[in-house]
N, C-alpha and C positions, 0 to 999 in steps of 0.2 A: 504493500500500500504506500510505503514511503517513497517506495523507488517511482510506483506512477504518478505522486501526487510533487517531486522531484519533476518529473520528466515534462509532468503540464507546467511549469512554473518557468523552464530553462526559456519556452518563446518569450515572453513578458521581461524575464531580468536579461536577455543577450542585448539588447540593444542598452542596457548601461552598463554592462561588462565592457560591450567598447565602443563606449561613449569617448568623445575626445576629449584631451583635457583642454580645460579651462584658457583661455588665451592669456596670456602675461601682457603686463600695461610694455606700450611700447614707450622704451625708455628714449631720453634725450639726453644730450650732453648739455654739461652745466652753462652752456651761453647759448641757449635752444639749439644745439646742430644736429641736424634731421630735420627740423620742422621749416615749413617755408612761409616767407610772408607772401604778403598779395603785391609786391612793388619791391625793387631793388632793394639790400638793406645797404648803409654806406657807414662808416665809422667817422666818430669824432674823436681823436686820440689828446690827453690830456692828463697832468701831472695831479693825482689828488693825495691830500695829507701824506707827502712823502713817497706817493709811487704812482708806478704809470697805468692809467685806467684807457678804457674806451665807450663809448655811449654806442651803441648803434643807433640808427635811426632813419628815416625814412623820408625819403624829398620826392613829391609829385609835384609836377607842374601839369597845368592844365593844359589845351593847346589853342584856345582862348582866355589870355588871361586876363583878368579884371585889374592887375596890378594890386591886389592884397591880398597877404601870407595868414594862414590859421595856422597855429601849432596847438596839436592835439597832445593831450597831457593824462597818461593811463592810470589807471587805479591798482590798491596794492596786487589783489589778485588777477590782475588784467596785464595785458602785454600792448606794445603800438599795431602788432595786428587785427586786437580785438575792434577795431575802429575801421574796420576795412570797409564795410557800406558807407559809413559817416564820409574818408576818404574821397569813394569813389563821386557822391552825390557833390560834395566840395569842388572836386578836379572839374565837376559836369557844369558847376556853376562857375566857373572859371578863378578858382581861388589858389594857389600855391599852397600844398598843406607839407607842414613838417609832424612829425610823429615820432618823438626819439622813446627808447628805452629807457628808463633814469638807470642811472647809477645801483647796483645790486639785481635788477631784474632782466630777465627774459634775454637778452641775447644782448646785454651788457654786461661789464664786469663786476665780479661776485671778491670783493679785498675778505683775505681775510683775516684781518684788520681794520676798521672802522669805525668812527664816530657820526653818526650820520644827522643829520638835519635837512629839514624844511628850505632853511636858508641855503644850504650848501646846493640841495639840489634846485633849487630857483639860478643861483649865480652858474651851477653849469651849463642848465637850460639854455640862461642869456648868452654863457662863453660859445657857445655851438649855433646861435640863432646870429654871431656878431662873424662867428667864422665863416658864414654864408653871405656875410652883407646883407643881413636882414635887420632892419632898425626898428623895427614898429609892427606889430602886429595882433590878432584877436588871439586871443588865449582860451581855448576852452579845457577845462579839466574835471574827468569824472571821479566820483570816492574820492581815494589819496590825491588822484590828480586834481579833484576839486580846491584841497585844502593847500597845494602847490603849485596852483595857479592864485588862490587867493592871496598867497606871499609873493609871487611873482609879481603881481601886481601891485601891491603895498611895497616890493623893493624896487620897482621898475615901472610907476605911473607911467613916463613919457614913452617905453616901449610899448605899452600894452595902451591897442585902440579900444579893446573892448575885453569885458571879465566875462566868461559862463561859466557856471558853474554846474554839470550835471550830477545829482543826487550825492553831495562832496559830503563826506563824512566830517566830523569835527563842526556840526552844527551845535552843538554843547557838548562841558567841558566834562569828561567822564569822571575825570580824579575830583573835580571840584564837587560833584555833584556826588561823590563817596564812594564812586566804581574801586572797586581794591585794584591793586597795579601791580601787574606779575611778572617776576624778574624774566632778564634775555635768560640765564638758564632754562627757565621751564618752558619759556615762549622755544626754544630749542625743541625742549624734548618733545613738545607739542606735535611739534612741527613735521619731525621726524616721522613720528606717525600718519602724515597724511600722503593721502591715496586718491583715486582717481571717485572711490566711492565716500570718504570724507568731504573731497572738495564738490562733487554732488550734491551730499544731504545737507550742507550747511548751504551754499545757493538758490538750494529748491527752497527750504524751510525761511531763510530771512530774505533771500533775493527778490524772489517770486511766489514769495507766500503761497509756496505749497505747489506751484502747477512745473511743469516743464514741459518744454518742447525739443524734440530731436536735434536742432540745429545749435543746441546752446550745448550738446557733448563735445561738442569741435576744441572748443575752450576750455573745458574739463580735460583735455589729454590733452590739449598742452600744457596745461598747470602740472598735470598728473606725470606727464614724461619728463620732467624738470628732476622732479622727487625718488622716479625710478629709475634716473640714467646715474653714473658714475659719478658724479656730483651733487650726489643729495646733502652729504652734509656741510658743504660750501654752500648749496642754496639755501636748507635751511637754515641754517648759522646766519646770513644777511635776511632771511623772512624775520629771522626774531629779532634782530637790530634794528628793521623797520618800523617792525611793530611798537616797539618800544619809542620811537620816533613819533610816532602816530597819537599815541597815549599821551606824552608827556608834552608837547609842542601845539595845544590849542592855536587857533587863528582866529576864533569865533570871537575872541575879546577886542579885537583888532577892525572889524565889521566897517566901524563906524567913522574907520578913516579911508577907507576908500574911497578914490576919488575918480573914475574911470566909468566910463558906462556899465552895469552889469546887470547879467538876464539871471536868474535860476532858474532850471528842468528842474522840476522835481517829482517823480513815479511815488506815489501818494503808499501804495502798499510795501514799501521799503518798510524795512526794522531793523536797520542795520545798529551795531553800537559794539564798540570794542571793549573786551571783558566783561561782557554781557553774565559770564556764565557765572563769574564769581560774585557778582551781588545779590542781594536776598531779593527775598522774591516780591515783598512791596514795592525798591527801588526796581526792579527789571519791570515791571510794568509801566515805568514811567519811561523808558529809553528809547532811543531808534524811533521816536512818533513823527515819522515826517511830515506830515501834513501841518503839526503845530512849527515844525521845528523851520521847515522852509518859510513858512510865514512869517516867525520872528528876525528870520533870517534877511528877509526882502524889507522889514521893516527896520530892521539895525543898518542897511549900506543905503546911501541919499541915492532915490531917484532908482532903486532898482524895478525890475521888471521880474515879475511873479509868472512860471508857467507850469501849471499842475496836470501829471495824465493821472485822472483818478482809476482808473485799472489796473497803472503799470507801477512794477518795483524799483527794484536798484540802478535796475539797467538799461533805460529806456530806448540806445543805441542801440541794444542788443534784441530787449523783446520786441520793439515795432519801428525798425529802420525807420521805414516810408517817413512813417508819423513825427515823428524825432526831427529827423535830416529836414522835412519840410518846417517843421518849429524854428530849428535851426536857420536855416537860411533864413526868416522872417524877421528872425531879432538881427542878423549881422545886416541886414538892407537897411535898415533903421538908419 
């Protein structure tokens, strides 16, 4: 009986006897090599705190040009690819876009060694925007890029014709507001731990409150092939110097000396907030409320321009191009 009730069983279990395994994340090298962007990348070579870095970065020219330059300014978890629609609709409206890597991420150099700042990476921005003979141009910057284009522009008024800021983190100040502050060691071992399905559940859960679409995994394995190529612990080691940048280096108290044109995108179901995890739980429901926060936000800078997708999160480049790129163009015509 055993041997027939054996032999009914073997058709049902042979197809996961040899089932194939599992696909391994396909790794990258520590300055994304294997992944490709959407436009040549080009190098900005440059001395920082005592040795020699490179920015990569990205220069499209349109072939009608309007005669003015956008420099797109990425966010921590993001790279200058992830801007590749934004790009493309810019070049169409005839705008000259630059798109660099900062300093630690994506297909930039990872020291390791570092003291990193706000300020640092705004003055390198401008070192690379002046190496091009570029004197003046709209600054847009999303998350991190939000809060390093806002210093960009408090360092650099007569550079910057215009401030955007899409869904910029450091809309309030998290430590001032009691958020506990977790050393770069642990922001380390953190780090170390993520994965192509880490950097998934945390996107889907505060980015996109919960929904995804297929088109936002593209971004997911390049974040996830950083971590699994031969320099995971050079990138993580610079993710948690960042972070720690991000934490401790408010802009939001600075708002009201802007003096530049500026718009805010803001995707209404955003919740973003750094160390969200370690506050209790009366404070975490007061965090990441963007709808309050972009409005305080538009009302702290003279003269800004308020623009809300009430459906969309983090990423509004990301989840509705079209909608975005058309927002966009509307404020730069201004």
């Amino acid at each position: 009986m055993r041997s027939l009730a054996l032999a009914s069983l073997l058709p049902l279990l042979a197809p996961a006897l040899h089932a194939e395994p599992a696909p391994k994340p396909v790794a990258y090298g520590a300055e994304l090599e294997g992944f490709d962007y959407p436009y040549p990348v080009q190098r900005y070579r440059f001395q920082s705190q005592g040795e020699p870095a490179q920015m990569a970065y990205l220069d499209v020219r349109p072939e009608r040009a309007n005669g003015r330059t956008v420099v797109l300014l990425h966010g921590k978890n993001f790279c200058a690819a992830t801007w590749e629609s934004t790009i493309a609709a810019l070049r169409g409206a005839g705008y000259r876009v630059i798109a660099p890597d900062q300093l630690g991420f994506c297909k930039s150099s990872k020291p390791a060694h570092h003291q990193y700042s706000l300020h640092e990476l705004a003055a390198n921005t401008h070192a690379l925007l002046a190496s091009l003979g570029i004197e003046r141009a709209d600054i847009v910057g999303h998350s991190m890029g939000g809060m390093l284009a806002a210093r960009y522009a408090l360092m650099y008024p007569r550079a910057t014709a215009r401030l955007a800021m899409v869904n910029p983190i450091g809309l309030e100040d998290w430590k001032a507001l009691g958020v506990p502050w977790r050393s770069v060691d642990d922001n380390y071992a953190r780090e170390l731990k993520t994965s192509a399905a880490t950097i998934r559940k945390y996107q889907q859960e505060v980015y996109y409150s919960g929904q995804w679409k297929p088109e936002y995994q593209r971004w997911v394995d390049m974040l996830a092939g950083l971590y699994a190529g031969p320099g995971r612990e050079r990138v993580a080691w610079n993710q948690a110097l960042t972070s720690e940048m991000v934490f401790t280096q408010p802009v939001v108290h600075e708002f009201a000396r802007l003096r530049v044109p500026t718009v805010l995108f803001i995707g209404q179901r955003d919740r973003t907030a750094i160390n969200r995890d370690l506050a209790d739980d009366a404070l975490k429901s007061k965090l990441g409320l963007y709808p309050e926060l972009g409005r305080a936000a538009a009302k702290a800078i003279a003269g800004a321009k308020l623009v809300e997708f009430d459906d969309l999160g983090h990423s509004p480049q990301v989840e509705a191009p079209q909608r975005f790129e058309a927002a966009l163009l509307d404020a730069l015509r201004e």
